[in-house]
C-alpha positions as CSV (number, residue, x, y, z in Angstrom):
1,X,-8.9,-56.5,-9.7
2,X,-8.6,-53.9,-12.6
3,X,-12.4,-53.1,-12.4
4,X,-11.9,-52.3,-8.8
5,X,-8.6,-49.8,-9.4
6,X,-11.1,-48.0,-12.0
7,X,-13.6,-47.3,-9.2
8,X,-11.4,-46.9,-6.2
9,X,-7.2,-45.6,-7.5
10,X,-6.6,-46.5,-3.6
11,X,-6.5,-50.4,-4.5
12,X,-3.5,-51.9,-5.6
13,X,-2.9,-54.9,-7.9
14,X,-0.8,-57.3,-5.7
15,X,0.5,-58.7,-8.9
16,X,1.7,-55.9,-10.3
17,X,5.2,-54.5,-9.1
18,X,6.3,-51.5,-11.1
19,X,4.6,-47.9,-9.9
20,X,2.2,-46.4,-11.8
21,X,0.8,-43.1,-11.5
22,X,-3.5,-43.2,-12.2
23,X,-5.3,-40.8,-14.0
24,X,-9.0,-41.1,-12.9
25,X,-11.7,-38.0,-14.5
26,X,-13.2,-36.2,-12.1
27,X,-9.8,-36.8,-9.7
28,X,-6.2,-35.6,-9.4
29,X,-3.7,-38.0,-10.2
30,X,-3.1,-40.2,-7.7
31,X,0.7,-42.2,-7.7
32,X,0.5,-45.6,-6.4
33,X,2.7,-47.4,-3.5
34,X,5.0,-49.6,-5.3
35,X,4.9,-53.1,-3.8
36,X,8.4,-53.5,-4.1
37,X,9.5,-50.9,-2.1
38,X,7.6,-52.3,0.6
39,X,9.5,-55.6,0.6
40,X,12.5,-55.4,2.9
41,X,15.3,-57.0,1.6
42,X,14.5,-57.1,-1.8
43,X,17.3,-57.8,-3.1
44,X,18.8,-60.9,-1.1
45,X,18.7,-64.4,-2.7
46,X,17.3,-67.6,-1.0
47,X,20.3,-70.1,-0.1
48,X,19.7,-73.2,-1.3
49,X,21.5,-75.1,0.9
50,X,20.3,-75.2,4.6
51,X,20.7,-77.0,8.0
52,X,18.3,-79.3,9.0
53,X,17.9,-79.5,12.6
54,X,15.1,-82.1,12.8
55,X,16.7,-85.5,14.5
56,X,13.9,-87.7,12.4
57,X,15.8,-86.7,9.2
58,X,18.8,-88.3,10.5
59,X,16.6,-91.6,11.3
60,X,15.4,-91.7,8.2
61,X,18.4,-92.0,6.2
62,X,19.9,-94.1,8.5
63,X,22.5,-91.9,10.0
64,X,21.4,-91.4,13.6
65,X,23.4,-94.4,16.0
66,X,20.7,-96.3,17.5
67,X,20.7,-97.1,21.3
68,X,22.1,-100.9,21.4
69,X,21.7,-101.5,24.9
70,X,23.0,-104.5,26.3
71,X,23.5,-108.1,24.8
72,X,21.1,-110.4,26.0
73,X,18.8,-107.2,27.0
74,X,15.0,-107.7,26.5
75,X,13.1,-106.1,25.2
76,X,15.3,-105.0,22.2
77,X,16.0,-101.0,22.3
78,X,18.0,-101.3,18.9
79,X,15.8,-99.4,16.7
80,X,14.2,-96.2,15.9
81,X,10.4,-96.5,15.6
82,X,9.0,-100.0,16.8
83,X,5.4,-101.2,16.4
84,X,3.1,-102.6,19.2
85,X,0.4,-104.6,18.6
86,X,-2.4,-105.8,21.4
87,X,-5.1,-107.8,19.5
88,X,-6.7,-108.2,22.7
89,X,-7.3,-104.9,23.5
90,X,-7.0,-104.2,19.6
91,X,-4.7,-101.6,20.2
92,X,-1.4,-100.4,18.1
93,X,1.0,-97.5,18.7
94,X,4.7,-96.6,17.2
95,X,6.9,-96.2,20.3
96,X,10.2,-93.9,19.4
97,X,14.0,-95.5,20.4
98,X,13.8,-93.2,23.5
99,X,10.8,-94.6,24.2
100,X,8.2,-91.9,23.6
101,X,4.8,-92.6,22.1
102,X,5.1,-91.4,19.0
103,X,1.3,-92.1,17.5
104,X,-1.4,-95.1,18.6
105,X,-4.6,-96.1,16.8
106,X,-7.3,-98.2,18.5
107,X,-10.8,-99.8,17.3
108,X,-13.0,-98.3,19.8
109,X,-12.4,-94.7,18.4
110,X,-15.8,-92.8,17.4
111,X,-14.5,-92.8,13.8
112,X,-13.7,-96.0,13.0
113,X,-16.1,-97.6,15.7
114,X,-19.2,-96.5,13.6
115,X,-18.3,-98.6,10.9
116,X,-17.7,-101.8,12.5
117,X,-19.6,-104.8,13.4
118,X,-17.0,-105.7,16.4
119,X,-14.2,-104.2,17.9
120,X,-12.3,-107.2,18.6
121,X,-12.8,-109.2,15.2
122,X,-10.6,-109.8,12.0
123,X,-12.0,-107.1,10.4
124,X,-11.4,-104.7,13.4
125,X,-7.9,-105.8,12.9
126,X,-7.7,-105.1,9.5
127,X,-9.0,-101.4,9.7
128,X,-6.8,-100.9,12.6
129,X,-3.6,-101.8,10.4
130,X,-5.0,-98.9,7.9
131,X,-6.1,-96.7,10.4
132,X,-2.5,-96.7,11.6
133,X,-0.4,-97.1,8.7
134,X,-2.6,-93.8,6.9
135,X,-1.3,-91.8,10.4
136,X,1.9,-93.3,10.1
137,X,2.7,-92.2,6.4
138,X,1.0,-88.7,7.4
139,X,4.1,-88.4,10.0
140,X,6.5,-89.1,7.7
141,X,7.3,-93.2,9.0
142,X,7.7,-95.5,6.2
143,X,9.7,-98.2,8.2
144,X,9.3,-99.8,11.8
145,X,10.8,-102.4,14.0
146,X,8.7,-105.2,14.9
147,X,9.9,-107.7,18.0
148,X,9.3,-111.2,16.2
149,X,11.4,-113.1,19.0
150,X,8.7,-112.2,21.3
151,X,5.6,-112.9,18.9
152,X,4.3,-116.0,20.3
153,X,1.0,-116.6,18.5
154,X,2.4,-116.4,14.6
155,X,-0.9,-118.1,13.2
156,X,-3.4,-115.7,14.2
157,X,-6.0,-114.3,11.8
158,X,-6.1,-110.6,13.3
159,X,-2.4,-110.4,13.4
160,X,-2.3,-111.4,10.0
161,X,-4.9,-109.6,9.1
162,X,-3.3,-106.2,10.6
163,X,0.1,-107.1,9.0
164,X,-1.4,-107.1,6.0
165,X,-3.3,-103.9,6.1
166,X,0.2,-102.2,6.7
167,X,1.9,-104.1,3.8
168,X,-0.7,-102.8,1.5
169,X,-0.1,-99.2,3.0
170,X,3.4,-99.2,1.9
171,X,4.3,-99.7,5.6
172,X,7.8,-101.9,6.1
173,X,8.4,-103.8,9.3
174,X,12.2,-103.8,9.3
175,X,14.4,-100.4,9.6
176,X,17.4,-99.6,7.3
177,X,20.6,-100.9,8.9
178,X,22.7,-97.9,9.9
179,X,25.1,-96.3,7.9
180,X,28.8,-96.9,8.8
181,X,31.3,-94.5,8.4
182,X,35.2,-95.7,7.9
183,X,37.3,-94.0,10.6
184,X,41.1,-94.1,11.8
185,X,41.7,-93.8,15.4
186,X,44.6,-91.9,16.1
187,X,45.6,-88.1,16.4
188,X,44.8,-85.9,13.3
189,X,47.8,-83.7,12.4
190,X,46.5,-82.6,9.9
191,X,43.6,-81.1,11.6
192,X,42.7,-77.2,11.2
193,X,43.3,-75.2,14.6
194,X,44.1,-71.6,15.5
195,X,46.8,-70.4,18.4
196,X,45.2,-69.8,21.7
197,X,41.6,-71.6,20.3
198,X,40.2,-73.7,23.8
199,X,40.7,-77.5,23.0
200,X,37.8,-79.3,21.8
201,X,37.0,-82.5,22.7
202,X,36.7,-85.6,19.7
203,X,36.0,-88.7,20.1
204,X,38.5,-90.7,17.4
205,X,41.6,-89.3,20.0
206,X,42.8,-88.5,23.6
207,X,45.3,-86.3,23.8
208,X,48.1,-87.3,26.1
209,X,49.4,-85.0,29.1
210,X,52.7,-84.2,30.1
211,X,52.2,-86.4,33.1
212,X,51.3,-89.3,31.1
């Protein structure tokens, strides 16, 4: 960069942020723009505390209530990511509590279908359970929910196989129990509010009316 600004005084060092004024023979002095003027807001400092507004950073930590659904309801909907596995199909996705696809992985894909022998063996099994665990760590899902009430067939080689791909992936099948927080039902007197503020609604208190 300093071998350019000798031939051409128009280019500026990007690193450098003080003017300077260049004296090139042959040329009048030329004065430089001074990066730092052409930064707005110069002067105001990064807050280092900020407000995350993505709903997986909640589910991660275990803070997010999960949807519990009924008692004796099956399938299960307690949980925030849960895994699918079709060995017959040899097919695996990540479904979200809501029950959105969240990611899927399958043996016949062009990539990992031109370096298999079968698409439907223990070995097709096994590089499906990395295939999905390497796009599951990529989105930032270290823990699932797996049904094991409805697993019928708990001695089969490609399910065993596939578990154990995602165990060597760092890839848990059980999710964090939820965080409980201790509250007291009741009215909070103590509570900040302004005269003439609209009422807001909470959910550890019902305020009485004067008909009640």
């Amino acid at each position: 960069m300093s071998f350019l600004r000798n031939i051409s005084p128009a280019v500026l060092d990007t690193t450098v942020f003080s003017c300077k004024i260049l004296n090139v023979p042959g040329l009048r002095s030329i004065h430089t723009a001074c990066r730092c003027e052409s930064i707005p807001n110069r002067d105001i400092k990064i807050n280092p505390l900020f407000l995350n507004r993505n709903p997986r950073a909640l589910e991660h930590k275990g803070i997010a209530p999960k949807i519990k659904g009924w008692k004796f309801q099956s399938p299960r909907k307690d949980f925030y990511h849960k895994l699918v596995y079709d060995k017959s199909r040899m097919y695996a996705c990540v479904v979200h509590g809501s029950g959105k696809l969240v990611l899927e992985a399958s043996s016949t894909e062009p990539a990992l279908l031109r370096y298999l022998y079968s698409t439907k063996d223990v070995s097709a099994s096994y590089n499906l359970g990395i295939l999905l665990a390497r796009r599951m760590l990529e989105a930032g899902i270290t823990d699932v929910f797996y049904d094991h009430d409805l697993d019928t067939d708990l001695n089969s080689e490609k399910k065993s196989a596939f578990f154990k791909a995602l165990e060597e992936n760092a890839i848990k099948l059980s999710e964090p129990d939820v965080v409980k927080f201790e509250s007291e039902p009741g009215i909070d007197y103590e509570g900040y509010s302004r005269l003439g503020e609209k009422p807001v609604y909470r959910h550890d208190y019902q305020k009485l009316t004067r008909d009640e």
